[in-house]
C-alpha positions as CSV (number, residue, x, y, z in Angstrom):
1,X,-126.4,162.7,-69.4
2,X,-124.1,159.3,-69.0
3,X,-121.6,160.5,-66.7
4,X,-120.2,157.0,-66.6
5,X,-120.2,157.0,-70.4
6,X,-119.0,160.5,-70.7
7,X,-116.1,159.2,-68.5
8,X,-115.1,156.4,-70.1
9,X,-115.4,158.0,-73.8
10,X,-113.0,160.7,-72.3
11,X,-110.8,157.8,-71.3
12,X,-110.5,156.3,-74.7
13,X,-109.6,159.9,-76.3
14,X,-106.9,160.4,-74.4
15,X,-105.8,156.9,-75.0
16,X,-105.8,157.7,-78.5
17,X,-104.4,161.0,-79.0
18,X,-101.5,159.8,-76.7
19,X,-101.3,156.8,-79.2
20,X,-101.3,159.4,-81.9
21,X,-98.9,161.7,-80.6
22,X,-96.4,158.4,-79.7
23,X,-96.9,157.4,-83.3
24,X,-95.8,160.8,-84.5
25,X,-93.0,160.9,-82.4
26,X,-92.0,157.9,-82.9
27,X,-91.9,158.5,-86.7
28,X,-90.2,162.1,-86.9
29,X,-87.6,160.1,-84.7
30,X,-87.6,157.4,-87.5
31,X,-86.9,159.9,-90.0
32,X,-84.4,162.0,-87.7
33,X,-82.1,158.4,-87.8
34,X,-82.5,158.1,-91.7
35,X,-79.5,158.1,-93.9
36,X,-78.6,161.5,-95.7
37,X,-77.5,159.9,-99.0
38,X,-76.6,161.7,-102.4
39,X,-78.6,159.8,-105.0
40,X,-78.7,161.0,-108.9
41,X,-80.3,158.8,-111.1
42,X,-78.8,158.2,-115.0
43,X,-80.3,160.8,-117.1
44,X,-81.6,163.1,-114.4
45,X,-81.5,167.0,-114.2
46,X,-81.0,168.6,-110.9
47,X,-81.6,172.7,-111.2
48,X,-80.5,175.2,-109.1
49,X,-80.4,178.9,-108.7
50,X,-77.3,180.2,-107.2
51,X,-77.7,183.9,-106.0
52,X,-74.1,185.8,-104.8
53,X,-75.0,189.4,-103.0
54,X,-71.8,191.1,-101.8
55,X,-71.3,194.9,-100.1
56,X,-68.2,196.5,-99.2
57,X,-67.5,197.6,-95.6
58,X,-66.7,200.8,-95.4
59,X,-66.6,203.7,-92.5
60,X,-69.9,205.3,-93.3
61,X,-71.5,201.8,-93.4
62,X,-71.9,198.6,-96.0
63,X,-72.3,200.4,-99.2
64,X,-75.5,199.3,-101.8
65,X,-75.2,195.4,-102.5
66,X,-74.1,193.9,-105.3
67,X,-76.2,190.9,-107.4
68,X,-74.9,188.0,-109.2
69,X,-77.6,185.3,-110.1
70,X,-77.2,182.0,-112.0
71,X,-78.9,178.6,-113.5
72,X,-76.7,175.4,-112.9
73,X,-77.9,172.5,-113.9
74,X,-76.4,169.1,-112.9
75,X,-76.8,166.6,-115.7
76,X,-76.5,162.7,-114.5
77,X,-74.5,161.0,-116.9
78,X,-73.8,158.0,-115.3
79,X,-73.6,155.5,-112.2
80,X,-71.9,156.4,-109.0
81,X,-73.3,160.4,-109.3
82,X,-71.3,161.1,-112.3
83,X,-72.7,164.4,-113.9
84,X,-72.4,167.1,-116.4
85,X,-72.9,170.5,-114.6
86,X,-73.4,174.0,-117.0
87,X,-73.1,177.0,-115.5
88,X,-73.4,180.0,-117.2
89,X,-70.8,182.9,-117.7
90,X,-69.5,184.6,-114.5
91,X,-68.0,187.2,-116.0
92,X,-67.5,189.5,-119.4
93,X,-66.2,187.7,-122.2
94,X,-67.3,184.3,-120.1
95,X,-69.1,181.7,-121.6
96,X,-71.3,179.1,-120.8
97,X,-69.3,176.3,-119.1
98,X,-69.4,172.2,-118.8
99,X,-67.8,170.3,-116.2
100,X,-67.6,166.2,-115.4
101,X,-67.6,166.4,-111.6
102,X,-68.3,163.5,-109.8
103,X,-70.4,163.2,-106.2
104,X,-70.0,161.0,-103.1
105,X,-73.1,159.9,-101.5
106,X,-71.7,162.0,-98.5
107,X,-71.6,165.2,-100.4
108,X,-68.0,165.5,-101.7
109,X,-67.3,166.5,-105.2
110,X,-64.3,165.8,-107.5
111,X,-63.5,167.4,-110.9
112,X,-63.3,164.2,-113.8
113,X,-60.1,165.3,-115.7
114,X,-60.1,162.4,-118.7
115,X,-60.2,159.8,-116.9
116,X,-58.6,161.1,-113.7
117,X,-60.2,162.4,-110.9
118,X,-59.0,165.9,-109.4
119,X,-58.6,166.5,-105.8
120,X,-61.2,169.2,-105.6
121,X,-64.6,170.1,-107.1
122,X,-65.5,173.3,-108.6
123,X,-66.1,177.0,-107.3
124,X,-69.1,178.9,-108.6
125,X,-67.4,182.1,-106.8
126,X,-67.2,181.7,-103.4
127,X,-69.5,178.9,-103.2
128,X,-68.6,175.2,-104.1
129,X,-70.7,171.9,-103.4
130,X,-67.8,170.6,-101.3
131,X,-69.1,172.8,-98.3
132,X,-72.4,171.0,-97.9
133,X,-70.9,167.5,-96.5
134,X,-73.3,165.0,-95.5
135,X,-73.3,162.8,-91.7
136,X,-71.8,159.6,-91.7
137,X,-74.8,157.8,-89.8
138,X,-76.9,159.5,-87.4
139,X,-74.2,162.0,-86.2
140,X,-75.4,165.3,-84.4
141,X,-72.0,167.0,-84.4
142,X,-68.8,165.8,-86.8
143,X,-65.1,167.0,-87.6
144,X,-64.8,167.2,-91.4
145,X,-61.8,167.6,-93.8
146,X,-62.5,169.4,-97.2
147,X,-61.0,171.1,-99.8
148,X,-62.7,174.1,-101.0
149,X,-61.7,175.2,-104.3
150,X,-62.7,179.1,-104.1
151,X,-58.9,178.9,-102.4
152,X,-55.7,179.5,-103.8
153,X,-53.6,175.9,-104.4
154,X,-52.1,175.1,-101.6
155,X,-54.3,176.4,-99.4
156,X,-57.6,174.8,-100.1
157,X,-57.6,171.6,-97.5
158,X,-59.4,173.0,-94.9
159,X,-60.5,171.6,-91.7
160,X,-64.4,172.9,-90.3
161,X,-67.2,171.0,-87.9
162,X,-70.8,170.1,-88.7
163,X,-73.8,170.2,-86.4
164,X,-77.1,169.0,-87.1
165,X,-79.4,171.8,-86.2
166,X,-82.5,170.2,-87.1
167,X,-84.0,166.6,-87.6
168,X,-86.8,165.8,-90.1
169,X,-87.4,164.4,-93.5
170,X,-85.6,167.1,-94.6
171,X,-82.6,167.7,-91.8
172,X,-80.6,171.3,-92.0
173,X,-76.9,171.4,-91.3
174,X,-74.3,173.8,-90.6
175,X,-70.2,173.7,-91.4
176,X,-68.2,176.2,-89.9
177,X,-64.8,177.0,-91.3
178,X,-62.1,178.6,-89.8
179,X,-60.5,181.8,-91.2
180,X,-58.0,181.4,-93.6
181,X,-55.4,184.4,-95.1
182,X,-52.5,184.0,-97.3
183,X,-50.8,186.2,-99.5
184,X,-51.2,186.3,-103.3
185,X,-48.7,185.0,-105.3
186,X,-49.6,187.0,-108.6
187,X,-49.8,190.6,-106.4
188,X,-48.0,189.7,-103.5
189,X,-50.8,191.5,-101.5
190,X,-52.8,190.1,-98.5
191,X,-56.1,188.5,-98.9
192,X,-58.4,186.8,-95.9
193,X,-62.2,184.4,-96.0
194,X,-63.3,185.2,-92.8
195,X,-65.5,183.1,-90.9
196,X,-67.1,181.3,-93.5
197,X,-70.4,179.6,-92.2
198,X,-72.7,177.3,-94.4
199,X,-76.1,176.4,-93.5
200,X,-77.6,174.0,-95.6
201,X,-81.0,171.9,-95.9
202,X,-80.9,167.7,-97.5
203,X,-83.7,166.5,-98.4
204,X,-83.5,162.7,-97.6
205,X,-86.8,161.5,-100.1
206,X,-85.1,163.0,-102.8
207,X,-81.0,162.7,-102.1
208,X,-80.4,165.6,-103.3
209,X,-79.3,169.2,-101.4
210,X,-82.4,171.8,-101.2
211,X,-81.0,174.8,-100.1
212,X,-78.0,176.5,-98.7
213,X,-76.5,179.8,-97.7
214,X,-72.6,180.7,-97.5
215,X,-71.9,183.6,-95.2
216,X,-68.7,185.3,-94.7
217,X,-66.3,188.5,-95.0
218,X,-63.8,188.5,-98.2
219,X,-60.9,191.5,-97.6
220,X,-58.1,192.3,-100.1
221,X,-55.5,194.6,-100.0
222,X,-54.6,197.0,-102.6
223,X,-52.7,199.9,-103.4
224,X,-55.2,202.3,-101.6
225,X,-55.6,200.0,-98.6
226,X,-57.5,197.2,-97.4
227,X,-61.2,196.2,-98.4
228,X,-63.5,194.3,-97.1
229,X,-66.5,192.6,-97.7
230,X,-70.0,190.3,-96.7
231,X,-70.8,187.8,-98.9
232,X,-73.6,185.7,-99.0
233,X,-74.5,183.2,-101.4
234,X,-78.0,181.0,-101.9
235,X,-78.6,178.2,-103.6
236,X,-82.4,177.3,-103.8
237,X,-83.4,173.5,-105.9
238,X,-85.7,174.8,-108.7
239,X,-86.4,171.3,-110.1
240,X,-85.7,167.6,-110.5
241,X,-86.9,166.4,-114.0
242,X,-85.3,163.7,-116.8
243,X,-83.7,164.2,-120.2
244,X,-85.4,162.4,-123.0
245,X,-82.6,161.8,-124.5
246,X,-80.9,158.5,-125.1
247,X,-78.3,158.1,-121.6
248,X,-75.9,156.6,-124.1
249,X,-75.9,159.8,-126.8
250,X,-76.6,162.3,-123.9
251,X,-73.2,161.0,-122.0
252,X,-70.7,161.3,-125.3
253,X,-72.2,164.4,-126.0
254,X,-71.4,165.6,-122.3
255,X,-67.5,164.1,-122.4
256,X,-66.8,165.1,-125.8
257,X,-68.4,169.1,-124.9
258,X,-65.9,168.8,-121.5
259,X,-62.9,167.5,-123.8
260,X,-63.4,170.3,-126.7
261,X,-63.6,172.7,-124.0
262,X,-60.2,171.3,-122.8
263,X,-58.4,171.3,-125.9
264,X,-59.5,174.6,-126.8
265,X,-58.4,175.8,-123.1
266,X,-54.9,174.0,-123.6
267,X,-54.8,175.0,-127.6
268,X,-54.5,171.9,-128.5
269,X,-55.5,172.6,-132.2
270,X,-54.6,168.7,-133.4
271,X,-57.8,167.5,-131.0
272,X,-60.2,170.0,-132.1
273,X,-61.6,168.5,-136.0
274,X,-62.4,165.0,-134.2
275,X,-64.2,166.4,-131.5
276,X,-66.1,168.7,-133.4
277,X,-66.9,165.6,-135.4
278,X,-68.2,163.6,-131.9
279,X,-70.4,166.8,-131.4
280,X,-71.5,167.7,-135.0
281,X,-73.1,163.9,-135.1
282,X,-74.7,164.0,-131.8
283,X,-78.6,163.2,-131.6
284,X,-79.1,164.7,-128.5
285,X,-82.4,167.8,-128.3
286,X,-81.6,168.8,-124.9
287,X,-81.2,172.6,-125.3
288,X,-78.9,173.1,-122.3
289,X,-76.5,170.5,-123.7
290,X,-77.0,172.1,-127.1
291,X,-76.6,175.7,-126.1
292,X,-73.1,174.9,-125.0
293,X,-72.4,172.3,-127.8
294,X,-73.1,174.7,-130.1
295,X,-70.8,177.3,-129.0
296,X,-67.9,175.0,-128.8
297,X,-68.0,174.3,-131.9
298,X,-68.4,177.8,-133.1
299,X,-65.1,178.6,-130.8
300,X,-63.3,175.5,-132.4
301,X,-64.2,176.5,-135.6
302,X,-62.4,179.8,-135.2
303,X,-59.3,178.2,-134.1
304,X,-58.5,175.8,-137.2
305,X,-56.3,176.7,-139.5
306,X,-57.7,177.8,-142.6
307,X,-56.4,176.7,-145.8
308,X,-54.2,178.4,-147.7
309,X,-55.7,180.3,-150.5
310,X,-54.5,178.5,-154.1
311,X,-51.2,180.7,-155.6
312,X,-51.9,183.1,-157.9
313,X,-50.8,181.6,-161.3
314,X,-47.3,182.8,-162.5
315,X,-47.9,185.7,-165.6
316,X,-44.6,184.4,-167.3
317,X,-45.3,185.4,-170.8
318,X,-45.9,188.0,-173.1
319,X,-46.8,188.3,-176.7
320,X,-44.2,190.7,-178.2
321,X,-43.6,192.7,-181.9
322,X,-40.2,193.7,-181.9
323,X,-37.2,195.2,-181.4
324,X,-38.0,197.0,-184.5
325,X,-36.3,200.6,-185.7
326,X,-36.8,203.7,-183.7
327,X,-38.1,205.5,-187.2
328,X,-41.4,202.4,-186.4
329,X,-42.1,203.9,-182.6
330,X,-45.5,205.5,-183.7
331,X,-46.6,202.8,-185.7
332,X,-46.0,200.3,-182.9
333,X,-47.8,202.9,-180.5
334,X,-50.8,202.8,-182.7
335,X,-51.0,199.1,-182.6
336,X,-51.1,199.1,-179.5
337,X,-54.2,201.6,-179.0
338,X,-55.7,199.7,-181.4
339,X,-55.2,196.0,-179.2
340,X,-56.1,197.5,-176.3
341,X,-59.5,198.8,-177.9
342,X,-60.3,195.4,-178.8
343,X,-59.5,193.7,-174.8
344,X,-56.0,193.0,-175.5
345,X,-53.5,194.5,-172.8
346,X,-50.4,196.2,-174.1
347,X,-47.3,198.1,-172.8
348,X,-44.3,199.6,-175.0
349,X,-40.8,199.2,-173.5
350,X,-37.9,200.9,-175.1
351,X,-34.9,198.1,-175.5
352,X,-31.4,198.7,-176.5
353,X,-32.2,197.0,-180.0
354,X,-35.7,199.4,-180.3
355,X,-39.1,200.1,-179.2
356,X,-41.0,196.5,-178.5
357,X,-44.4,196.3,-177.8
358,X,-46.0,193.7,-175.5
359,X,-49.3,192.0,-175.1
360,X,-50.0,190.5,-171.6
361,X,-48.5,189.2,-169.3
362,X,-50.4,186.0,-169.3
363,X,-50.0,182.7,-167.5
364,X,-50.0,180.4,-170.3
365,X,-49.5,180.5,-174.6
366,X,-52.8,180.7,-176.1
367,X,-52.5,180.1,-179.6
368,X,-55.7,182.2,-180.5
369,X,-54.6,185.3,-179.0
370,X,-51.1,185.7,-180.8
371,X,-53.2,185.0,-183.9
372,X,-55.6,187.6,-183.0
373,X,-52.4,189.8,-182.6
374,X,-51.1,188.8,-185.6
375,X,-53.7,190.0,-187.8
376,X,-53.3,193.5,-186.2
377,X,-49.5,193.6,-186.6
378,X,-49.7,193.0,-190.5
379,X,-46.2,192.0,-191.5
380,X,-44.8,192.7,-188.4
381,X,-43.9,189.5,-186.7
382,X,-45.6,188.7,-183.4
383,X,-44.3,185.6,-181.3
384,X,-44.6,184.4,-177.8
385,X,-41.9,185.3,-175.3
386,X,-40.8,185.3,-171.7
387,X,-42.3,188.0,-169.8
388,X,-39.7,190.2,-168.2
């Protein structure tokens, strides 16, 4: 054997893993440094699976867990991370729901009210987008100021710090809140979030969020004492795909579905036949859009008035034989079986000038009929009068 060569072969492996492994390490540090950005393109669909398991603390030990599982998909309607997002129903006599929310490229969500923005986003339960904030730059370790909307008003700006806890392609971060307790307004009983920590994964070649868990206690006090609970809630990314839909039509369909379910929230009946209109005409196939679409306007339909059935014509007159003698009682009893044989209806009403008998009431005089009376009466005279 070449020692010499052996040597010098051995030399220019280890030259070249070390290259390697610099190489590497130089480019998981590249990736470490780049920017965690929120990116939604026009017309894309962003699906999660949201997954809410909660147990109650009790002295024996957490009792059997509770499951709550949902699809929410985030429909891009427009520029700057505008999007549609339908959850489903969270509770019994729930329905599916839209909401305009729009994103920051650092995470933050606001609710689009017309053409407002709210101060806050939206809670799914205990979880809401607003607690998976995204670094500045390159930050390992931030302050952040947020307002988490599972919170009663007035208590929902909260204050938490961020640490990076892992650096990749895909980094992984976790907030930490503070507890925060307040006392219902509606029951005037205590309630607590305790510890609320969120752990949450970007994924930087994609902008969007991939995963994240909310852990925490939830107590409440009620009339048989205080109860207490562990949350958790996961969110998992199921899929990034496009509409096919026009943006245009897929982004009226999407405001006027979010301003129906307004009016009909606020009972604004006046707002309802226009919209209905907007979504009746729409071109769009997406089912999801459809789905809830469709139930607006079955909800809207509900709530306009009906129109008012047509009155009942007035039965103002009467075709009447008499006053005649009281001796001619049985003869104008006879005439009267013998109208009402042939279709004709008839009463007999005893006046203080005799027995009368009357055909009808009817709503207008019909010439043919009192003749058709006529000829039964004989020489008794019949003649159209007011009914009574």
């Amino acid at each position: 054997m070449d020692a010499p060569r052996l040597r010098s072969h051995a030399a220019v492996a280890a030259v070249l893993a070390v290259m390697v492994a610099g190489g590497v390490g130089i480019y998981a540090f590249v990736l470490s440094l780049r920017p965690c950005l929120l990116r939604l393109e026009p017309g894309s669909v962003v699906t999660y699976r949201l997954r809410t398991e909660y147990s109650e603390l009790a002295p024996g030990g957490a009792q059997p867990a509770r499951v709550h599982e949902q699809v929410i998909n985030l429909i891009c309607i427009g520029r700057d991370n505008e999007v549609a997002m339908l959850s489903p129903a969270s509770g019994p006599g729930q329905h599916e729901a839209i909401d305009l929310l729009a994103f920051a490229s650092d995470g933050s969500v606001r609710r689009i009210e017309g053409d407002q923005r709210s101060d806050e986003g939206k809670a799914l339960g205990f979880f809401d987008f607003n607690l998976l904030p995204l670094p500045p730059g390159s930050e390992q370790a931030w302050n952040v100021s947020l307002v988490y909307a599972a919170l009663p008003p007035g208590r929902r700006q909260v204050q938490g710090r961020v640490k990076r806890i892992s650096n990749s392609a895909r980094p992984e971060f976790q907030l930490k809140l503070n507890t925060i307790e307040w006392i219902d307004a509606a029951s005037g009983r205590y309630r607590q979030v305790k510890d609320p920590v969120c752990t949450y994964r970007f994924d930087t070649r994609r902008g969007v969020i991939e995963s994240a868990t909310v852990r925490l206690q939830a107590g409440i006090e009620r009339a048989d004492g205080d109860h207490h609970f562990t949350v958790c809630t996961t969110l998992e990314l199921a899929g990034v795909d496009r509409l096919g839909d026009d943006a245009v039509a897929v982004r009226d369909l999407a405001l006027a579905s979010a301003e129906l379910q307004g009016a009909l929230a606020a009972d604004r009946r006046e707002r309802l036949a226009p919209l209905m209109r907007r979504l009746a005409d729409a071109t769009v196939a997406d089912p999801r859009l459809l789905a809830v679409a469709t139930r607006l306007l079955a909800d809207a339909g509900r709530r306009l008035p009906r129109p008012a059935a047509p009155a009942a014509p007035a039965l103002n007159w009467v075709v009447q034989i008499g006053p005649l003698p009281a001796t001619q009682r049985a003869q104008l009893v006879r005439l009267g079986e013998t109208l009402i044989a042939t279709g004709v209806p008839c009463s007999l009403a005893d006046l203080a000038g005799g027995p009368v008998l009357r055909a009808g009431p009817y709503a207008r005089q019909d010439q043919a009929l009192l003749a058709r009376v006529q000829r039964q009466a004989g020489r008794l005279r019949a003649q159209w009068v007011r009914g009574p």
